[in-house]
C-alpha positions in Angstrom: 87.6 97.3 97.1 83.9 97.3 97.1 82.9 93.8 95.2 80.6 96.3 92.7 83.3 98.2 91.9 85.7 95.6 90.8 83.0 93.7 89.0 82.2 97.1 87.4 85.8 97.2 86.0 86.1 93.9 85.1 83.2 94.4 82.9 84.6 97.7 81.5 88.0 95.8 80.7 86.6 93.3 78.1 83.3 96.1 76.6 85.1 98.6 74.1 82.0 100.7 74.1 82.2 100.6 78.1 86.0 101.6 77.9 84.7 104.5 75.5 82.4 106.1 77.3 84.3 105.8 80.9 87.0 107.6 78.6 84.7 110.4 78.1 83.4 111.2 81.5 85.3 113.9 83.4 84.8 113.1 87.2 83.8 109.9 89.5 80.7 111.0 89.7 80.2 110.1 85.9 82.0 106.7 86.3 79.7 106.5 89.0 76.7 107.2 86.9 77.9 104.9 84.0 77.9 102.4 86.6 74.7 103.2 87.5 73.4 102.8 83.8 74.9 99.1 83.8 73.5 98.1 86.7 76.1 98.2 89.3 76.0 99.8 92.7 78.3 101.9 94.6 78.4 105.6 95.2 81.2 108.3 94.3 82.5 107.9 98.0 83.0 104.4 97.6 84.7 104.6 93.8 87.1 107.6 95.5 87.6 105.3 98.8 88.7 102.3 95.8 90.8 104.7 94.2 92.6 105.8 96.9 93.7 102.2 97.6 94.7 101.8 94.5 97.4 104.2 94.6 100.7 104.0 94.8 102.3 105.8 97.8 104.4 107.7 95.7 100.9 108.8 93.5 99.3 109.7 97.3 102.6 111.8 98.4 102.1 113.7 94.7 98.4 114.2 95.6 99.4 115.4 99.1 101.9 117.9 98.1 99.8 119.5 95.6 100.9 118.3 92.5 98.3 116.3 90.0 95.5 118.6 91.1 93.2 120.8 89.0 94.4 124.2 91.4 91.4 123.8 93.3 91.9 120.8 95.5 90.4 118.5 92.8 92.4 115.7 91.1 93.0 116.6 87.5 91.3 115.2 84.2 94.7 113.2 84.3 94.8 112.2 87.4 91.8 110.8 87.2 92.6 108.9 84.2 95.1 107.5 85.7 93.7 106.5 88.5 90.9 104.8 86.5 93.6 102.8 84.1 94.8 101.5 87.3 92.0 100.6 88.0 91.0 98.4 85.0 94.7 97.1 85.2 94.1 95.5 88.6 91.4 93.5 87.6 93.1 92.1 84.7 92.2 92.1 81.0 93.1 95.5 80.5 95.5 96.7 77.8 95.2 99.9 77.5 93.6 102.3 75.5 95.1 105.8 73.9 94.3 109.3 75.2 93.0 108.9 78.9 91.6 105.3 80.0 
């Protein structure tokens, strides 16, 4: 995982107000711009690249057959949530957080 990234998500595990706002984003591209905002720097190839890896194979073989998309090829509000709690679990210091993240 690109070092930016997990320092990103480290940060966002231990900042409520972080949490909240990566909580109200709808795509990578706005966790990539809230990253931005705080100083951190990777792209929304890299964070999808990161994500990717941090998926189970079971959550990729869901992905690939269809399921957990949006209907238009694009990973769902969900998925995407999920993906990002993994995230913030990986890096420790995460404990979850309600609706979404």
């Amino acid at each position: 995982m690109n070092q930016n990234i997990a320092l990103f998500f480290q940060k966002v595990a231990t900042d409520a107000d972080l949490q909240a706002k990566v909580r109200a984003v709808s795509d990578f591209e706005g966790v990539a711009s809230l990253a931005r905002e705080e100083k951190f720097s990777f792209d929304v190839e890299e964070l999808e690249e990161a994500a990717c890896l941090a998926l189970s194979e079971e959550q990729l073989e869901t992905i690939a057959g269809g399921a957990g998309g949006g209907g238009d090829g694009m990973p769902s509000q969900d998925h995407i949530n999920k993906v990002i709690e993994d995230m913030l679990k990986r890096v420790g210091g995460y404990r979850g957080g309600g609706a979404g993240v």
